[in-house]
C-alpha positions, 0 to 999 in steps of 0.5 A, spaced: 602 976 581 606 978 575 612 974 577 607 969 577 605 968 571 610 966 566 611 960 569 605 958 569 605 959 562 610 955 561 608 950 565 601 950 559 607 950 553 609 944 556 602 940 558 601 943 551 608 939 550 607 934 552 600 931 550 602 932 543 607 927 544 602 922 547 598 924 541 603 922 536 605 915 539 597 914 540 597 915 532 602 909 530 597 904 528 598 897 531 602 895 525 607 900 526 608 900 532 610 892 531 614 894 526 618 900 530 620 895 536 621 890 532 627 894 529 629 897 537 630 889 538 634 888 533 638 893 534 638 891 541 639 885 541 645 885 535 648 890 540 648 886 547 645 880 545 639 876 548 641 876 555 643 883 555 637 886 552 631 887 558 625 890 556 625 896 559 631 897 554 627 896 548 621 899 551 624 906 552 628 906 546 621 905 542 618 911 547 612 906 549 611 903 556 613 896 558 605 893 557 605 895 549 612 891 548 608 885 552 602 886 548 605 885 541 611 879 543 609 877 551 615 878 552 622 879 549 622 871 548 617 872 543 621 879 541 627 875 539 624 870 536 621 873 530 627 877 529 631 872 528 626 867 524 627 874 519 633 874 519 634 867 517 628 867 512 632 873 509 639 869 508 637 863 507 632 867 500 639 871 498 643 865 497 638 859 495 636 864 491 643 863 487 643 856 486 638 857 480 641 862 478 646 858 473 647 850 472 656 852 472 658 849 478 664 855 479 659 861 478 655 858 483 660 857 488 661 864 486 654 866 486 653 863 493 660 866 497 658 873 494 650 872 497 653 871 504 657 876 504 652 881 501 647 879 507 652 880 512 654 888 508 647 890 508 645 886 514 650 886 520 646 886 525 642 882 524 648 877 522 650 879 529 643 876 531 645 870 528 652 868 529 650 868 536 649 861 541 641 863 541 636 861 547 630 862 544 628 857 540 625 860 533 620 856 528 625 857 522 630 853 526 634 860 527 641 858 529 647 860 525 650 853 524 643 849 522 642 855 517 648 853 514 647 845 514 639 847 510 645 851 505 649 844 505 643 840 503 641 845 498 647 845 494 648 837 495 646 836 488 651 840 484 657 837 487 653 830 486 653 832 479 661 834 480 664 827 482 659 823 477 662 827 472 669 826 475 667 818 476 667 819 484 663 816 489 658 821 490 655 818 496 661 822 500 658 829 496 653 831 501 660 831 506 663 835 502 658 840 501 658 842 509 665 843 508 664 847 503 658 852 506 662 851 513 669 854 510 664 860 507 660 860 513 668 862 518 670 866 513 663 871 513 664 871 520 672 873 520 670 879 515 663 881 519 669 885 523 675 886 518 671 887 513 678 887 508 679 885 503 674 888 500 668 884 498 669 880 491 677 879 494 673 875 499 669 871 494 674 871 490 679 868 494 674 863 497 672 860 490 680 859 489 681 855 494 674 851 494 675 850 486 681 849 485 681 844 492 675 840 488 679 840 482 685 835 484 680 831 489 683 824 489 678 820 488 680 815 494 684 819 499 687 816 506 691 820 511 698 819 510 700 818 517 695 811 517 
């Protein structure tokens, strides 16, 4: 009888054990619970992408059951989708929020490229998300290559101001605005991994060949081999 008793006592701790855990997941709010799988599916996601994340991964990674992930996202769909319309909303605020920022056309190329590579410095899962080919429609437009032409669009009008200036065509401005948002675009996404040079070096870079390639533009270009 007495070699009996220990073990029940440490059966009673670990009941004891047990249920105090179950009452702290019972005890985060619905908000936070949200929340909490929200940061496991991006992380998740960053990590092996849409279609190497399961349910049952974010699940036990939030240390809930499958139903709550159901009940918050009906599914993992609707889990990725708002992750990725959080991400979009959080890049695209960095760098539109730039183009007011000043009325001088290389200090806004300068400001614009920094913004990009800030967000990806202090957000590279969610650059991660991103930058991949995504299944999942999101009802901010969530992919990587239509969040760059929305920043195409926005900054059309410094460089129609620049070609006028320059008595250009500035109908031909919105083409090279892509350009100049696509070079920047490719090159975030080189340094996501290299992350060398260093971050100003970059922006720097970028802005030397962007400026000085608009500054001796022909106003008329032709394809020497024609």
């Amino acid at each position: 009888m007495t070699d009996a008793s220990p073990p029940a006592r440490r059966s009673s701790r670990s009941g004891s054990t047990t249920r105090k855990s179950a009452s702290a997941r019972v005890r985060m709010t619905g908000k936070e619970r949200r929340e909490q799988l929200l940061d496991v599916g991006r992380s998740l996601f960053a990590e092996k992408g849409f279609e190497g994340t399961s349910v049952e991964e974010i699940a036990a990674k939030a240390g809930v059951s499958k139903p709550v992930v159901y009940e918050h996202f009906g599914g993992k769909e609707g889990l990725y989708a708002v992750v990725v319309d959080r991400e979009v909303e959080r890049l695209l605020g960095s760098i539109t929020g730039t183009l007011t920022a000043t009325e001088r056309s290389r200090e806004l190329l300068e400001q614009a490229a920094l913004a990009l590579l800030d967000y990806i410095e202090s957000s590279s899962d969610g650059f991660r998300i991103l930058v991949r080919d995504s299944p999942v429609a999101s009802s901010g437009g969530g992919t990587f290559a239509t969040i760059m032409s929305d920043v195409g669009t926005q900054v059309e009008h410094i460089l129609i101001a620049e070609f006028k200036k320059r008595g250009m065509d500035a109908k031909v401005a919105p083409l090279y605005a892509q350009m100049l948002v696509g070079m920047v675009a490719l090159t975030g996404q080189w340094w996501l991994d290299a992350r060398r040079p260093r971050k100003a070096d970059v922006a720097a870079h970028l802005v030397n060949l962007a400026w000085n390639g608009l500054k001796n533009l022909e106003a008329k270009p032709t394809l020497i081999s024609r």
